[in-house]
N, C-alpha and C positions, 0 to 999 in steps of 0.2 A: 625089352618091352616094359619093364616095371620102371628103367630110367625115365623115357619118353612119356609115361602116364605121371611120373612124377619133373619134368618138367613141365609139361600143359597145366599142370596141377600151380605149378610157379607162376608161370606167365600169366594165369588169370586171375591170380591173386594180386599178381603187380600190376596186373590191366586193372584191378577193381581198386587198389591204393592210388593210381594214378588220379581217379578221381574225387579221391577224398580231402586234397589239398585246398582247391578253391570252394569247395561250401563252406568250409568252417567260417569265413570272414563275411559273412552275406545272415544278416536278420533274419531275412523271408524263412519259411520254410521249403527248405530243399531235399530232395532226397533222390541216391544213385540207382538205377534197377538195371536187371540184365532183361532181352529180349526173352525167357519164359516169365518176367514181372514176379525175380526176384527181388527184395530190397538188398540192394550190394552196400548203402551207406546213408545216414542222414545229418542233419546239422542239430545245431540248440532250439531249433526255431520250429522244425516240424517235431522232436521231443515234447515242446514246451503244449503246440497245440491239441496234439496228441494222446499226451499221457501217456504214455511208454518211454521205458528208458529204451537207449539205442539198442541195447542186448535183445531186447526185444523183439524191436521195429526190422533189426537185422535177419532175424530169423523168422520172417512175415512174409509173405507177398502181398500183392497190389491187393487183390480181393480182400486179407483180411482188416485192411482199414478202407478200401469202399466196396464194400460185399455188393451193395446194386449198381455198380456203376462198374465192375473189373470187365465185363463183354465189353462195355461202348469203351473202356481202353482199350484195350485187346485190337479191337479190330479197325479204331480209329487210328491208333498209333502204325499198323500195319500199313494201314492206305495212304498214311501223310508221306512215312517214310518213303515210299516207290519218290511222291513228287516231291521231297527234298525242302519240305516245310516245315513252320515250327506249330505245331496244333494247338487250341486252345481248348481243353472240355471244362463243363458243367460239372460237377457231381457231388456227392456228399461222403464227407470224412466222418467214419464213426469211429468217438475216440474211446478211452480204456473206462468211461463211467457212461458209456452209452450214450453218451451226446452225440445228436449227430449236426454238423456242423456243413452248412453249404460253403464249397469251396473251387477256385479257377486253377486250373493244372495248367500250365505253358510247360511243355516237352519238347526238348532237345534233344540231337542225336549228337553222341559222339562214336568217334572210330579207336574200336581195342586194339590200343599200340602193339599189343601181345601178342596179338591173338586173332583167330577169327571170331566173326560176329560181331553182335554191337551192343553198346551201352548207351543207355539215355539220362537224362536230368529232367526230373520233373519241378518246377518251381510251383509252389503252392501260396495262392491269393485267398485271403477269406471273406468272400463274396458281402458275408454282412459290414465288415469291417470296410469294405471298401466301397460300399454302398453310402454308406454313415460319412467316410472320406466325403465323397463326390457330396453327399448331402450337404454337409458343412459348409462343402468350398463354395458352395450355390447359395448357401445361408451368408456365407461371410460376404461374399460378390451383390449379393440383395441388400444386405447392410450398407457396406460400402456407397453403391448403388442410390440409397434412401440417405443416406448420410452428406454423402454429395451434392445431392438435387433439394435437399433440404438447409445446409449451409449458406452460410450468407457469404461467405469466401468465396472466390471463385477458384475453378479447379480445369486445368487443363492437360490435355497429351499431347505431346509431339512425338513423331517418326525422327529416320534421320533427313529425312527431305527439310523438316521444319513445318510439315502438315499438321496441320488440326484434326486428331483421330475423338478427340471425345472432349464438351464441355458442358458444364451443368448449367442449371438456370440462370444462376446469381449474373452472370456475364451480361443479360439483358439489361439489367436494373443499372449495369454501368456503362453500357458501351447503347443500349438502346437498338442493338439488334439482335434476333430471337438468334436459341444456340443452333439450331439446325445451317443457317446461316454459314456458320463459321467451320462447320465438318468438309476436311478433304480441302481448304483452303491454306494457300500459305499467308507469312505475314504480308508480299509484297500483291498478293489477292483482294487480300482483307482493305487497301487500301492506306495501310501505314506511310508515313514519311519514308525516304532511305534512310536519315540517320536513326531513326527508329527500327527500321527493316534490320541493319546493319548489327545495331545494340541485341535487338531477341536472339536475332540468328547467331552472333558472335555467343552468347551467351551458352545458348544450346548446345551448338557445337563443343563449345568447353566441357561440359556435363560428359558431353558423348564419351571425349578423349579422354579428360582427367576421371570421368567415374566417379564423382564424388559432388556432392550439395554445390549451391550455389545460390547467392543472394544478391536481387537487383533492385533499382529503384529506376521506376520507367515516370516520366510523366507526358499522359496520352495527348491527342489532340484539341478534345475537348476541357483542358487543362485538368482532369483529375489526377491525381497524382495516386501512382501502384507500388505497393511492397510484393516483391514476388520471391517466393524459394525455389530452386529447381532442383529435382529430383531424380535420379538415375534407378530406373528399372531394370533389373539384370535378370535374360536368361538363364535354365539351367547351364550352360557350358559358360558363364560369367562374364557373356558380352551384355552391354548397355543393350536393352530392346526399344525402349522409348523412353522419354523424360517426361515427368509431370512434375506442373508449375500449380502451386497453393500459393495466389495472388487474394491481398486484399486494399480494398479502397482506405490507404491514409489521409486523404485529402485535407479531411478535419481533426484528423492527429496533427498533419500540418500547420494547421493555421493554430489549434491551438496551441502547438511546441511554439510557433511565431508570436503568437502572442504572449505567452509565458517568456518568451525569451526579452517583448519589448516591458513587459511588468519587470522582469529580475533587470532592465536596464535601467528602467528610472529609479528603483528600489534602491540599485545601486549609485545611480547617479544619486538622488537624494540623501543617501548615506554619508557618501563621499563629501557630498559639497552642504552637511549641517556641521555647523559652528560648533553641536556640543558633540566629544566624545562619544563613539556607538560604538562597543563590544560585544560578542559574543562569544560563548563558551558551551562547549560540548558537555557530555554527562561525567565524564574525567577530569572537569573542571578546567579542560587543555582549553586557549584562544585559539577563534577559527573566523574570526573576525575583528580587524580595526584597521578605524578608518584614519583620512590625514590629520582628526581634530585628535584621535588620540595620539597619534606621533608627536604630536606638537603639543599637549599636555602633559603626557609623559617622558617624552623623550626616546622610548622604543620604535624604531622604523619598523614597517611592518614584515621583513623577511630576518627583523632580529628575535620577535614576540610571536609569531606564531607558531603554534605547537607546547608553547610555556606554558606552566602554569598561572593561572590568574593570581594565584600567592605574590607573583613576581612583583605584583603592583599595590600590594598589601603589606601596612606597615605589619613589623614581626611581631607586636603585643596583639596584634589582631587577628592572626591568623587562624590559631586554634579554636579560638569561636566561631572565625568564619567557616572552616574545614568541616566546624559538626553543624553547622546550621546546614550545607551543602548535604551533606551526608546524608542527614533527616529527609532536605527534601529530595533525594535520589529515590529513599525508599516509599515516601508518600506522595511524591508529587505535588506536593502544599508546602509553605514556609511562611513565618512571619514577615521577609521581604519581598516575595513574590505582591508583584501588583502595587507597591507601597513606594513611595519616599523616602527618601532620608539622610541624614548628612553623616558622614564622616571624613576620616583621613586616608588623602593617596600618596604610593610612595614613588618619588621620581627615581628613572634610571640614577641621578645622580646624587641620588639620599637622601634627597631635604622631601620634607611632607607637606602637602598641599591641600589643604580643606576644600570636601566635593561633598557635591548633592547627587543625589544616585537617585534611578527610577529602575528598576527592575521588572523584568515580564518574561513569562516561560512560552516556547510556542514551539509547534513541530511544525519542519523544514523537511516535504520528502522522509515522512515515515523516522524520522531524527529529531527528538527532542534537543531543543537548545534551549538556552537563557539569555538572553539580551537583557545590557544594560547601558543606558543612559546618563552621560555623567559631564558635570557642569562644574565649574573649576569658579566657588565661590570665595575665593579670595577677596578680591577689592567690596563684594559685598560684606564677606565679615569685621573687611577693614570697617566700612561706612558704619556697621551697627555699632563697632565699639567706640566710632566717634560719638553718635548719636547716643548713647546708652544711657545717663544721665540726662538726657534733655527731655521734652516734654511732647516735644514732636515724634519724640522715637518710644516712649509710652504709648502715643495714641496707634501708632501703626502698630505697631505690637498687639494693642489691642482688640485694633479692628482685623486686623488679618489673621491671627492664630485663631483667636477665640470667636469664630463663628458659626453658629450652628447653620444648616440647611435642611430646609423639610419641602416637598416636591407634591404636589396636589393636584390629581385630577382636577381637570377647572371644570369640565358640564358637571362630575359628583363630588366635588370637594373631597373626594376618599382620598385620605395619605398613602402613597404610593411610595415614600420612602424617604429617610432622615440619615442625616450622620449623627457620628458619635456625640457631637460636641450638642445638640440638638436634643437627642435623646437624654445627654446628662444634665441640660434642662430643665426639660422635662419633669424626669424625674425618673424616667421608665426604661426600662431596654428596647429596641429599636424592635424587637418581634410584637412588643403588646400595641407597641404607636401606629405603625403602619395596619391597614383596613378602616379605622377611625373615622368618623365625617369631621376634617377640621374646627368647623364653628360649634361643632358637638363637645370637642376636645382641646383644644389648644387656643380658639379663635374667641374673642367673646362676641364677636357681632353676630347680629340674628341670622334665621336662616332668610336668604333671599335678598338680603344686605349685603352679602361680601362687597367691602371697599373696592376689590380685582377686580371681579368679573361682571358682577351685579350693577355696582355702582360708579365701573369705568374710572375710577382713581387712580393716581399714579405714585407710586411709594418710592421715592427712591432715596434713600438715607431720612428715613422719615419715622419719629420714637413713637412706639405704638406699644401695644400689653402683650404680651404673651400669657397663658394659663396654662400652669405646672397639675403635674395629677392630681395635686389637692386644692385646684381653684386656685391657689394664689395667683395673685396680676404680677408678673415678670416686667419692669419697665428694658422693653427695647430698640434697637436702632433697626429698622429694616428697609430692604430692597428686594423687590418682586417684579422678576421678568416674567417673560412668557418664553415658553420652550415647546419641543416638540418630541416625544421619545417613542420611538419604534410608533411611528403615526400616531401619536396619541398625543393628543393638547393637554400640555400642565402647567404648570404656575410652581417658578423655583424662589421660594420664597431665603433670604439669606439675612442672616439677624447676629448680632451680637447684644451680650447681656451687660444690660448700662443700670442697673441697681448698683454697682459703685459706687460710677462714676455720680450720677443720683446722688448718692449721699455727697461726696465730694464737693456738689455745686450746692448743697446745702449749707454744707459748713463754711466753704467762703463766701456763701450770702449772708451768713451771720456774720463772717470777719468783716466784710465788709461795712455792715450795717455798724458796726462795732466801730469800724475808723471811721465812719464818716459822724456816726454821734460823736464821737472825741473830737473831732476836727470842728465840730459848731459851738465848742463847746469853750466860751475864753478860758484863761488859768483862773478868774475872779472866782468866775460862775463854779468850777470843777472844784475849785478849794471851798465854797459854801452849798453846794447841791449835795444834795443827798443822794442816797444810795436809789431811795423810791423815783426820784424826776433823771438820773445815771437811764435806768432802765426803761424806763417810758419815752426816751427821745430815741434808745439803740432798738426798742419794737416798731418806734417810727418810720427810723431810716429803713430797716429791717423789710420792712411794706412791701 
């Protein structure tokens, strides 16, 4: 007798472990009871809601965590069981600090391997918690929802049929039929081409099978052109449920890529086919451009030079000054050669050095600063100077093309709008105090209302006129005065070089001259008996 009591005493013990294997792996809160609604077992999950540790919970029945609610177990659980269902109740868990917590029990029946009777599984939902869920998802679905029909993107669903289950407004503005339109239609509904029909559907279909993104370029019938992405929706069990397609109008990314594409063609065609050397170099000072005038200047073909350093073309006495001028401007983005001219020496692949005029300019390409330089191979020119260097012809050009100032003038207000250096040193002044000036106020001596330009319709063109330095002095100069036009604005580029020299110079050979032409009247009689006083008075003569 006391065997048999202590085997029933086993077998209900192993019926009641039998079930404590599968809650342990499950969040939810779960917990095992016997048909008088003892707690035979619980998980983490109903511990955690609870507040009781399992020693506890274990030694509990149903009543003492839902004291109002242990009848409608009681007697719901009796009458599901007869029809072999799984119940769902209402009721409220009161945990170990008195909170009472609304929560969804789903009870299961299971059968005591051991034993007679039965044991059940309650699973426990907490009603606020799951409420808050469902709220969310309704909150996130209304977003979505307003995000969609508010995008300017267009946004589609397809079945596996290739149906249209859902599309948002944007679709009208491109295709010109409202979205209702296109729900429960396929492509070959909607009117598409076949090879268009053929292209959607193949695409979809892909999505379906391979489960993964996918990116097309459709151009419609109305010739807009579509960027589309397709997108695989997966059910819980991890099958594709539908594809959604986030399509937008390229049309005028198109044209514009097209038109950027025919600018970077003549940019390059014009490159290519100018006479002077065009370089460029990246912020590492590396070549990332040159063209055939460089190759044929330097001697580098362009899959030998690119990637070099620009050093490569740089005689070696030059280079460290040139290395820290770069450097400087890496960190400032300004330099002394930035924007400027200038001559120096380049080095041929094949060593000998070759005197060049360089033009330098910084600009960003696509978010990438570079520097581009222009560069002109003045050899036979510096030949010509040194022939010319000594002569008189090669003074006056000298003259006239280094040393010329320019000053720029509003023509309806005469206001100085801007000078160069050589102008300002003039002058007399730095180019901040000259520019705002009313010229005939400052620099001009003719009255107001008289300007020779504008007023008096004259034409200056290498024509000697005064200039007035900041202290009134009359400046004798050579000038030429166009008309120009700057950012729509009419002005007057007035361009002068300073002849006070030259001035004195034509002075003193009109004295030499006056000088040879009295001697030459003069017999040897008359020169050996004239005096010093009638010498003088025939040389202020000719002098005249």
């Amino acid at each position: 007798m006391q065997y048999q009591k202590k085997k029933k005493t086993q077998n209900k013990n192993e019926s009641e472990e039998i079930y404590k294997f599968p809650i342990g792996k499950y969040k939810v809160p779960i917990n095992i009871f016997s048909e008088d609604m003892k707690i035979l077992d619980v998980n983490k999950g109903l511990i955690q809601i609870s507040g009781y540790s399992k020693k506890e919970l274990t030694s509990m029945k149903l009543k003492d965590i839902y004291p109002e609610s242990a009848e409608i177990l009681i007697e719901g659980i009796k009458k599901k069981v007869d029809n072999k269902e799984f119940p769902i109740f209402k009721v409220n868990l009161h945990n170990k600090k008195g909170k009472i917590i609304p929560v969804e029990i789903v009870v299961t029946e299971h059968k005591n391997l051991y034993g007679p009777g039965t044991v059940f599984q309650g699973t426990v939902r907490d009603s606020n918690a799951f409420m808050h869920m469902n709220n969310n998802l309704a909150d996130i679905e209304k977003s979505f929802r307003t995000l969609a029909e508010a995008t300017f993107n267009i946004i589609m669903i397809f079945d596996r049929d290739c149906r249209n289950i859902y599309v948002n407004p944007a679709i009208e503005k491109l295709s010109g039929i409202p979205p209702e339109d296109f729900i429960g239609k396929t492509f070959v509904q909607l009117g598409l081409s076949n090879n268009l029909v053929k292209l959607c559907e193949e695409a979809i279909y892909n999505v379906f099978e391979a489960k993964t993104n996918r990116r097309v370029e459709l151009k419609l019938p109305n010739n807009k052109q579509i960027d589309a992405l397709l997108v695989p929706e997966f059910d819980e069990k991890g099958y594709v449920k539908v594809v959604i397609v986030y399509a937008q109008d390229i049309t005028d990314y198109k044209h514009i890529k097209e038109r950027l594409k025919e600018s970077e063609d003549k940019y390059h065609g014009f490159v290519n086919s100018c006479v002077d050397a065009v370089i460029s170099v990246d912020m590492q000072m590396r070549i990332i451009m040159w063209n055939p005038a460089a190759e044929k200047l330097f001697g580098y073909n362009e899959k030998e030079i690119l990637g070099k350093s620009l050093m490569k073309i740089v005689p070696k006495r030059y280079r460290k000054r040139k290395e820290k001028g770069f450097d400087e401007y890496k960190k400032t983005h300004s330099g002394a050669f930035i924007g400027k001219t200038g001559e120096l020496k380049g080095l041929r692949k094949d060593g000998t050095e070759i005197p060049i005029e360089l033009s330098v300019l910084s600009t960003r390409v696509r978010d990438k600063e570079i520097t581009m330089a222009i560069i002109r191979d003045i050899t036979e020119r510096k030949m010509m100077e040194e022939s010319l260097r000594n002569s008189e012809e090669y003074q006056r050009t000298i003259f006239s093309s280094i040393h010329t100032g320019i000053i720029v003038v509003d023509e309806r207000t005469h206001e100085i709008i801007d000078v160069n250096r050589i102008a300002a040193d003039t002058i007399g002044v730095s180019k901040e105090k000259i520019i705002g000036n009313i010229c005939h106020k400052y620099v001009c001596p003719a009255d107001e209302g008289k300007c020779p330009i504008s007023d008096l319709d004259q034409v200056v063109d290498n024509s000697e006129r005064v200039l007035l330095n900041v202290n009134g002095k009359e400046i004798p100069i050579l000038k030429t005065v166009v008309p120009i036009k700057l950012n729509g604005r009419e002005c007057i580029l007035e361009s002068f070089i300073d002849i006070t020299e030259r001035k004195k110079m034509e002075m003193a050979l009109s004295w030499e001259m006056a000088i040879n032409n009295a001697l030459a009247k003069l017999s040897k009689k008359l020169l050996s008996q004239a005096s010093i006083e009638d010498i003088t008075y025939l040389v202020l003569k000719y002098a005249k």
